[in-house]
Phi, psi and omega in degrees: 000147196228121186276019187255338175290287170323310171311342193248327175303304182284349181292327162286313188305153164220184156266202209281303182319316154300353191240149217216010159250109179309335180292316186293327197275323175296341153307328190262004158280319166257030152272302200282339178310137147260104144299109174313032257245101198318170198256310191279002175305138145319128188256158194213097198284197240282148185115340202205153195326104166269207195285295179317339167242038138291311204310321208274314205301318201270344147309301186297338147322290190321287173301334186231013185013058146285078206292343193265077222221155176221128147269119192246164198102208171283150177048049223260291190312318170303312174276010152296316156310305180323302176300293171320288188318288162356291146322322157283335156293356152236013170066064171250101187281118189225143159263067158302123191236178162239157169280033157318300189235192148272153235231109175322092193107340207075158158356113161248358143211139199241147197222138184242129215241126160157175192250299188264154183323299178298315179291321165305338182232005138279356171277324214258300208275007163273312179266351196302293189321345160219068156278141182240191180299310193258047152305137188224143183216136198225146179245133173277147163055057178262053187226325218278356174189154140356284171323289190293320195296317186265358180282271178286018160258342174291301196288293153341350168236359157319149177274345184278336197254157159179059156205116188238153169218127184261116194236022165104271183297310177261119162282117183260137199215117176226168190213066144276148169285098167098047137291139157294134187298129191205156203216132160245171229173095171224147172291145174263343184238165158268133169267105182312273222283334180253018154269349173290271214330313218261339173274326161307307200313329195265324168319266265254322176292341148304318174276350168241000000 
C-alpha cells in the first residue's frame, strides 16, 4: 500500500451513506460482510491479490454469486491457483474456466491479471465479447502504479461499461444494462472514527 495513493482514496471516498445509487448501496453490504479468508492462503505480491483483496474479491464472489469465473494475463494460472486453493478453505463453489472455448452464458467474473497497461486492456477487449448484464469484471490493485492507474482510468471510460467502484484493493467494473453511467469511490471496511472525520469533511464541503 502507498500511503499517499491511500491517503487521496480516502479522501475521495465514501461509505454506505453516501451513496444514492440501490445497486451500489447493496453492494456495500457484502463489501462490509465479514468474511472469514484463512490467514495461511497463499498470497500473490504486488500488482495482483494480495490478502485484502482476496478478503474483498471472495465477498464480492458471495454476494453477487458469482461461480464463473476466468482469469486473464500475466500469471493468470498462478492467480488462479490462489483463488482456487483459497476457496476451497471456505467451501466456495467457483467454476474455472479458460478462454479456449466460451464459457456456457458468459462470464460471470472476469479477472484481469498484469502489472502493466497494455496487458490489462488485452485481457478486458478479450474477455468483454462474453460478458452477460450481470457480469464483473475485476482489477486487483489499481493503485498499486502509474501503469494499473492509467490501465482503470481507460477502463472507467470504455463505452461497454457503466458502473465502476474503487474500493482501493480492488476495481469493480459492471456492464449493466439501462444503469445510469456512474464511477464511485467506497471505503470497503467501516471505521467509527474515520468515518465521522471523512462525514465532517464532506458536510463543511456542502456547506461552503
Amino acid at each position: 500500500m502507498k500511503p499517499l495513493s491511500y491517503i487521496s482514496f480516502l479522501w475521495k471516498s465514501s461509505n454506505a451513506h453516501g451513496i444514492h445509487s440501490p445497486f451500489v448501496y447493496g453492494l456495500t453490504s457484502g463489501l462490509y460482510e465479514r468474511q472469514h479468508i484463512l490467514a495461511n492462503a497463499r498470497v500473490i505480491p504486488y500488482g495482483k491479490p494480495g490478502k485484502n483483496a482476496l478478503q474483498l474479491l471472495f465477498r464480492v464472489i458471495s454476494y453477487f454469486k458469482s461461480y464463473k469465473l476466468v482469469a486473464l494475463g500475466n500469471d493468470d494460472v498462478a492467480i488462479t491457483e490462489t483463488i482456487r486453493t483459497t476457496g476451497e478453505k471456505i467451501d466456495a463453489q467457483i467454476w474455472f474456466y479458460s478462454t479456449i472455448v466460451p464459457v456456457p452464458g458468459g462470464i460471470d467474473l472476469g479477472i484481469l491479471c498484469g502489472e502493466d497497461k497494455a496487458t490489462i486492456l488485452k485481457a478486458f477487449n478479450e474477455l468483454l465479447p462474453q460478458v452477460h448484464n450481470n457480469s464483473l469484471f475485476v482489477l486487483p490493485n489499481p493503485h498499486a502504479s502509474i501503469e494499473l492507474e492509467s490501465a482503470w482510468q481507460v477502463l472507467k471510460n470504455d463505452p461497454n461499461v457503466t458502473v465502476t467502484v474503487d474500493t482501493y484493493h480492488l476495481g469493480l467494473i459492471f456492464f449493466r444494462s439501462g444503469q445510469a453511467n456512474q464511477h464511485f469511490t467506497i471505503r470497503a471496511k467501516t471505521s467509527f472514527l474515520l468515518d465521522a472525520f471523512l462525514g465532517i469533511k464532506n458536510l463543511w464541503g456542502l456547506i461552503g
